[in-house]
N, C-alpha and C positions, 0 to 999 in steps of 0.2 A: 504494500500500500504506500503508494507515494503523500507526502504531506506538500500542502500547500501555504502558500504566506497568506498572512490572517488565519489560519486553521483554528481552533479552539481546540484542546487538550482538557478533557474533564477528568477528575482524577475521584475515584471513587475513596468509598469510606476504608483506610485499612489499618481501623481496630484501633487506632491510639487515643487515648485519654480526649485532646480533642478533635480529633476526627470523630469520635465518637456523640459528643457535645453539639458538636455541630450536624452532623446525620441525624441526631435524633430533636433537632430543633428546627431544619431543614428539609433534610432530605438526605439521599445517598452520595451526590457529588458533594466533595467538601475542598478541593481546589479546581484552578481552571488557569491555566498558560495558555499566550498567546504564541504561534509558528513564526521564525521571524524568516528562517530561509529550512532549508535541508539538513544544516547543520544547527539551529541554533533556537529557542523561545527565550521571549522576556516573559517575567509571572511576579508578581510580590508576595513574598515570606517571609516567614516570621526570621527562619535562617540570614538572608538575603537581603530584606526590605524589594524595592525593584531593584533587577537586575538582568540583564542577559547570561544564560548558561548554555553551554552542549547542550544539543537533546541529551545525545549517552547519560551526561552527566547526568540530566535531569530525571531520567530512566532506570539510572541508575539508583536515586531515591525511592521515587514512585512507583516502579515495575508496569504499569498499567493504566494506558488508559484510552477513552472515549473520545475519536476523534469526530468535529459538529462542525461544520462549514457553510457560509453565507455564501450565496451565490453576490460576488463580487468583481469589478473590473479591476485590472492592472492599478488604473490610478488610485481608484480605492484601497486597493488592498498597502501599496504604499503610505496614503492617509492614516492607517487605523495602525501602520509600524512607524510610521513616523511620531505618529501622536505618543504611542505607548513609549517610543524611545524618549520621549523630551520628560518624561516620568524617573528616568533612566535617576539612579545614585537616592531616590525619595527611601526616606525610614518605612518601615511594615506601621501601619496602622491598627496596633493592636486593640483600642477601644472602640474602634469599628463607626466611633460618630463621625457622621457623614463632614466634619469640617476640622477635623484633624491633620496634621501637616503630611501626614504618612495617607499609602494607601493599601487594602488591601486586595487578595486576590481577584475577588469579580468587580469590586471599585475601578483596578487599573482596565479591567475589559470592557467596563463599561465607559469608561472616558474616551479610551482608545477608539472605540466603536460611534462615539456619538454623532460623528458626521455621517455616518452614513447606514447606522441600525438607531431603531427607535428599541432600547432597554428602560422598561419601567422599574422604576425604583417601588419597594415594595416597603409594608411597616415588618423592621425587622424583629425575629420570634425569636426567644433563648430558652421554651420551655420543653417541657417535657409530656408524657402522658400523666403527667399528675399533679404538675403545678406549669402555672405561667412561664416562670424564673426558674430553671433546673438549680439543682445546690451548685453542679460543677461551673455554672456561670454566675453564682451570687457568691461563690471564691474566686473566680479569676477576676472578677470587679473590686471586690472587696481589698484585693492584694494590686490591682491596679491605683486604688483608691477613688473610683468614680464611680457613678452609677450606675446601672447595666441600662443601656440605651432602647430600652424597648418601645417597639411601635416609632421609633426612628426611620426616617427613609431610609433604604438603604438595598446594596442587593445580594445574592448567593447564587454560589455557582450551582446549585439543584435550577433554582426559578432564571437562571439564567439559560439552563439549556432549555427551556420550556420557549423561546423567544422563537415566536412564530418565521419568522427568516433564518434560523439556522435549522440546517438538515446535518441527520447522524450519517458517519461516513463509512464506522468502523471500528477496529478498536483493534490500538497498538500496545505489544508486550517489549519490555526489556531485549528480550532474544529474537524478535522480528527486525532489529536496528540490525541495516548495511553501511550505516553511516559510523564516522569518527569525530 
């Protein structure tokens, strides 16, 4: 499977503390990287903030995942890496409110995207099936020191692969890379 520039890379839930926080407040995608060429996406992490990495590299974290593609032109597709490049050295936005200096993973895809996909911003959920506010997000705030942002605009890489202009393409593992 070849990957294309702008591609989207959805990265499912695998099992960590908070991947798990967020799949279960969410949904199953819990990151999302943008394709910058064959060899290379930019994504914001907690590891990284934004950044450009190898795919490999990045494959090498993630093992798996969910490739989603906009039917876009040339010049678009340049717009939406250009854009996410001028994001390039920004901190991870770990309090997730929408006016933070930092951004995080479907934040940078959604800015990147905005000239030429329409991403709605949704009220964001941190709960569970049992309460609003899960406990694992009324301690990662509490140790943040701010208040968990709820019903904030905001978006997620689940409700982002739901965005009526991207189609699923496939889905790439660690060991299908011919690339370096």
């Amino acid at each position: 499977m070849t990957l294309q520039t702008a591609d989207l890379l959805f990265i499912p839930n695998n099992h960590e503390a908070l991947d798990e926080a967020i799949a279960t407040s969410t949904g199953n995608y819990v990151h999302v990287a943008i394709v910058i060429n064959t060899h290379q996406i930019i994504d914001a992490s907690p590891k990284h903030g934004v950044a450009i990495q190898r795919i490999r590299d990045f494959f090498e974290e993630v093992n798996v995942a969910d490739i989603y593609r906009a039917s876009l032109t040339e010049t678009q597709q340049s717009q939406v890496i250009s854009q996410a490049m001028s994001y390039q050295n920004r901190p991870y936005n770990f309090s997730f409110y929408p006016n933070d200096d930092g951004l995080y993973c479907s934040q940078l895809v959604q800015l990147a995207f905005a000239n030429v996909l329409t991403i709605p911003q949704q009220p964001m959920q941190f709960g569970d099936d049992q309460q609003p506010i899960s406990n694992y997000w009324l301690n990662y705030y509490q140790k943040l020191g701010v208040a968990v942002p709820l019903n904030q605009p905001g978006t997620n890489p689940h409700d982002l692969s739901k965005t009526p202009q991207l189609n699923y393409v496939g889905q790439l593992r660690y060991g299908d890379l011919l690339v370096d």
